[in-house]
C-alpha positions in Angstrom: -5.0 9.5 20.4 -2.8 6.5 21.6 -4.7 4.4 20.1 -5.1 5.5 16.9 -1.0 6.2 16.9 -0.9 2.4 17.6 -2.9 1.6 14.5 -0.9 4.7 12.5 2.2 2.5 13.0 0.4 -1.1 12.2 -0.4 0.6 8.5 3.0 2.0 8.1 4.1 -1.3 8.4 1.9 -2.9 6.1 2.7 -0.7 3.8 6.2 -0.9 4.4 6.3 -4.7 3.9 3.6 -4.0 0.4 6.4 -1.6 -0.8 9.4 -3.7 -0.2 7.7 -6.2 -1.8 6.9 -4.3 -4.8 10.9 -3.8 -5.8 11.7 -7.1 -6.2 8.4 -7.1 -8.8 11.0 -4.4 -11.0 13.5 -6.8 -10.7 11.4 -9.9 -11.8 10.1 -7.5 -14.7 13.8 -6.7 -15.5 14.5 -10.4 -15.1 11.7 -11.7 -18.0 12.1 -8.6 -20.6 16.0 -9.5 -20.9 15.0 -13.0 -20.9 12.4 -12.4 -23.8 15.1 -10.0 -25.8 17.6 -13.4 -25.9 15.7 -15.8 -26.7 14.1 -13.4 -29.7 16.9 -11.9 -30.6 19.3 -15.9 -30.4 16.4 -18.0 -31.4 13.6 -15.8 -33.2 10.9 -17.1 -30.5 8.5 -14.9 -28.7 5.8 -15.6 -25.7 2.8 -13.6 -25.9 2.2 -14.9 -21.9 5.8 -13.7 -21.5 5.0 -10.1 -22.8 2.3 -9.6 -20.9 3.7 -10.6 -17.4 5.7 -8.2 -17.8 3.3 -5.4 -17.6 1.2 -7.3 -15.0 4.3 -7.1 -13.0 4.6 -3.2 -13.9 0.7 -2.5 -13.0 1.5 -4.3 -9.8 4.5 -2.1 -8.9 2.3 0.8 -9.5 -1.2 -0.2 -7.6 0.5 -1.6 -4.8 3.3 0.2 -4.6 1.2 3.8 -4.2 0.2 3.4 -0.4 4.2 3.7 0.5 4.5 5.9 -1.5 2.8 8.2 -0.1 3.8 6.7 3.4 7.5 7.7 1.8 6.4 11.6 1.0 7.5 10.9 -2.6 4.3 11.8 -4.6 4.6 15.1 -6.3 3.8 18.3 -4.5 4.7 22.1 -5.3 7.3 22.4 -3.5 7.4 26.2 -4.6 4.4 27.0 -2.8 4.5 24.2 -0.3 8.2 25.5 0.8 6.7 29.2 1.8 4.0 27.7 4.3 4.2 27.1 8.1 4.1 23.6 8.8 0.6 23.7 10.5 -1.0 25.2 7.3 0.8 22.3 5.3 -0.5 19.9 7.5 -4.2 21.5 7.6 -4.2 21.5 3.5 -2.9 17.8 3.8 -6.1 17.3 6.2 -8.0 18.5 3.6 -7.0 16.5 0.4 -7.0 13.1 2.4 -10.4 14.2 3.1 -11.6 15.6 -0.4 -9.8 14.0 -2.4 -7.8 11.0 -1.6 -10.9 9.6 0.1 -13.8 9.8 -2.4 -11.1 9.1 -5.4 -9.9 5.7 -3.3 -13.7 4.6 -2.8 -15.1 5.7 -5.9 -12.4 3.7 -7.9 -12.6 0.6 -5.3 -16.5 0.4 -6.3 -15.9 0.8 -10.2 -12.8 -1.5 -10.5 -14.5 -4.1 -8.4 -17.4 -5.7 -10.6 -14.9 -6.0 -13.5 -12.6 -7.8 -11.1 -15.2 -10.4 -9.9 -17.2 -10.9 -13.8 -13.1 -11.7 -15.0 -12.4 -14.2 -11.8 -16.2 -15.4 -12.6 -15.9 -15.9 -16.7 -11.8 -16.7 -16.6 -11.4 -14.2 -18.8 -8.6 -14.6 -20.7 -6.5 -12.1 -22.9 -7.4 -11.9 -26.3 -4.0 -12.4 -27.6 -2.9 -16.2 -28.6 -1.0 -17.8 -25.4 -2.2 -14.9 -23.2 -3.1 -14.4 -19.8 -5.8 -15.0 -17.5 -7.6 -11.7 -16.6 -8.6 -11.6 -13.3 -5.2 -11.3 -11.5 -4.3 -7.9 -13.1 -7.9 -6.6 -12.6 -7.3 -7.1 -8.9 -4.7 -5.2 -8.7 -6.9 -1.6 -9.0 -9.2 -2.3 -5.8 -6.2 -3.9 -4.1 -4.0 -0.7 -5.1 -6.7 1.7 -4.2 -7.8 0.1 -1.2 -4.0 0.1 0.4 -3.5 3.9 -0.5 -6.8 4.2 1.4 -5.5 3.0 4.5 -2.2 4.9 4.2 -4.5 7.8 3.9 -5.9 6.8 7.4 -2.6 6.7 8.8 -1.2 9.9 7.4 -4.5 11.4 8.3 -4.1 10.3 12.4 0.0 11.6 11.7 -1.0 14.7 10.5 -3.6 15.2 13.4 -1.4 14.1 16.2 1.6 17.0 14.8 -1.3 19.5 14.8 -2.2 18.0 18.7 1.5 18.4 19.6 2.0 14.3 19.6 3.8 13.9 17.1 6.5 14.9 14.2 6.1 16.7 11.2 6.0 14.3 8.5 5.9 16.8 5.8 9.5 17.5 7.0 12.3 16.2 4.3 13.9 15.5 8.1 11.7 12.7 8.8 11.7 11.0 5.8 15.3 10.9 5.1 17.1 7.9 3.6 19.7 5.8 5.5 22.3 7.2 3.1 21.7 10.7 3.3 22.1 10.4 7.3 25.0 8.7 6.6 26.4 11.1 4.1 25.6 13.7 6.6 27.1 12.1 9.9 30.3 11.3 7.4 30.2 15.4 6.1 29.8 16.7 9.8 32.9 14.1 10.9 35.0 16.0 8.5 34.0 19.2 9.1 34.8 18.1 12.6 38.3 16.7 12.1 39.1 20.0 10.1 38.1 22.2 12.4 40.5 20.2 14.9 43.1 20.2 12.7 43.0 23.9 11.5 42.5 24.5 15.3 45.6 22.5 16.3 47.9 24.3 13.5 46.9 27.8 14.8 48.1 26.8 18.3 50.8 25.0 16.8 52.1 28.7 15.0 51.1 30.4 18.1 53.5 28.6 20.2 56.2 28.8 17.8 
């Protein structure tokens, strides 16, 4: 199982770097729509190339961003019926979906989205709007998208496994996958709740002694 806790970690990190990588594609997108609403709006000029890199940067904060997160525990769930389970039964039914679901879905959509990729990159396709885009690049965003949720799915899968061996944590936990500023809002909540505690401690001795 060492191992294949080894290569667990080697995809979180991929996907960590992916995901990181992904934000500062919203902030380019933020970046070029206020750019295209000034020079519109301050010299009545428009970019169709411009208008669509914006939602080439959006599909690619979607595709790629999806392998963390999952990694993150951020996709939906029930959390009504997920919250009344034992953590082994959460973990079997997450066995399960990986399996099912997130498997066939990520390889059936890898071998669809693939030949449309290639024939665009082949025939520089190009978008049918005047000054538009080359094809290609947003095409391969679904079997790179896919494929990189695949591979999280191998690593959740091995986590999920090792928790159920007694190797590991629970990831399904909201303890695991908290943010560094909800541990810090909760170290600074439990140092107050500390220093009060003193405080209310030291005025009862205080009244005590008088």
């Amino acid at each position: 199982m060492t191992p294949l806790l080894g290569l667990s970690r080697l995809i979180d990190a991929i996907s960590t770097w992916v995901g990181k990588l992904t934000m500062w594609l919203i902030l380019a997108a933020t970046l070029i729509s206020a750019g295209n609403a000034i020079v519109r709006k301050a010299f009545n000029m428009s970019s169709n190339a411009m208008l669509e890199i914006q939602w080439y940067l959006f599909a690619g904060v979607f595709m790629l961003g999806a392998g963390y997160c999952l990694l993150q525990n951020a996709h939906v769930r029930i959390d009504f019926v997920s919250s009344r389970l034992t953590a082994r039964m959460r973990n079997w039914i997450d066995i399960v979906g990986i399996i099912v679901v997130l498997f066939p879905l990520c390889f059936l959509l890898i071998v669809l989205s693939w030949p449309m990729f290639t024939q665009a990159l082949a025939s520089g396709e190009m978008s049918s709007n005047a000054g538009g885009l080359i094809r290609w690049p947003v095409y391969a965003l679904i079997p790179a998208g896919f494929a990189l949720l695949m591979l999280q799915g191998v690593s959740e899968l091995i986590k999920r496994v090792a928790f159920l061996k007694g190797l590991g944590p629970d990831q399904l936990s909201h303890e695991v996958h908290k943010s560094d500023d909800e541990k810090l809002m909760e170290e600074l909540a439990a140092q107050v709740a500390a220093e009060t505690a003193a405080a209310e401690t030291a005025a009862a001795t205080a009244r005590k002694g008088a």
